[in-house]
GULUM-230541 format. One line per 10 residues: number of its first residue (from 1); for each residue x, y, z of C-alpha. Coordinates in pm, whole numbers. Each point is the difference from the previous one (the first is absolute). Layout:
N
NUM) X:Y:Z  ... .
// end
This chain:
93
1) 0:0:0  144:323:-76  -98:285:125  -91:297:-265  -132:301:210  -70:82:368  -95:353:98  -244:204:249  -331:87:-104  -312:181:94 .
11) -335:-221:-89  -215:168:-213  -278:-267:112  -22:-300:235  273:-260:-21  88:-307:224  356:-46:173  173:-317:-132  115:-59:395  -298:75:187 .
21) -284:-33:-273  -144:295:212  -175:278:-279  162:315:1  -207:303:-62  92:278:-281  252:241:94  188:-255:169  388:-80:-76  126:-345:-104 .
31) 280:-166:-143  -79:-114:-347  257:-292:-106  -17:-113:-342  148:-334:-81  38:-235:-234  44:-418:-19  12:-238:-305  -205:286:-230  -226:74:246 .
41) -46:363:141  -134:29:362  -80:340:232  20:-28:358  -107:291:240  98:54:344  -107:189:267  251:199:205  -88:-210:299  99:-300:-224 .
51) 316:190:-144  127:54:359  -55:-390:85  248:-57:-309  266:281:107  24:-114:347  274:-283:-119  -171:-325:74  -38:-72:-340  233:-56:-298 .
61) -24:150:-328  -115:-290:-168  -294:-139:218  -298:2:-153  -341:31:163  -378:-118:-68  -293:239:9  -43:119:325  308:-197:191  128:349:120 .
71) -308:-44:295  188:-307:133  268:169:88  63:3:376  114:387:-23  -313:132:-232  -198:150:239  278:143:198  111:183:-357  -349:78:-79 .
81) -63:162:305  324:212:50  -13:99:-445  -416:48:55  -27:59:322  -253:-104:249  -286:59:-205  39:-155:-343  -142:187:-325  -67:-328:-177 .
91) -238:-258:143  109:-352:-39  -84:-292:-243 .
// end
């Protein structure tokens, strides 16, 4: 898989987070990462809450996630709450 953009954005309308599958409202920022494998274009979008799960340095470069695996993580919450704080803006799945 290689890896052909990955930038920040502000949604223009609704979109799910890859990690958390939680749906992020417009005028929210993501990370758009464009890839591609065998031919085959895919977009992800993550949330910043999922962005700053990734950062932290528990994962490698090269892991790769399902839909929605970001939520098992044992430090989600923790992130969500200290990048959303206490009250989050986005209600969950």
């Amino acid at each position: 898989m290689d890896t052909l953009s990955c930038r920040m954005v502000t949604n223009r309308k609704p979109h799910k987070c890859w990690g958390c599958t939680r749906t992020m409202p417009p005028g929210t920022e993501m990370q758009v990462v464009v890839t591609v494998d065998s031919r085959e274009f895919a977009e992800a979008r993550w949330c910043l809450v999922c962005q700053a799960v990734l950062d932290n340095g528990t994962y490698e470069y090269d892991d790769q996630f399902g839909f929605g695996d970001m939520r098992n993580d044992p430090d989600w919450e923790a992130t969500r709450e200290s990048v959303e704080g206490e009250a989050s803006p986005v209600a969950a799945p």
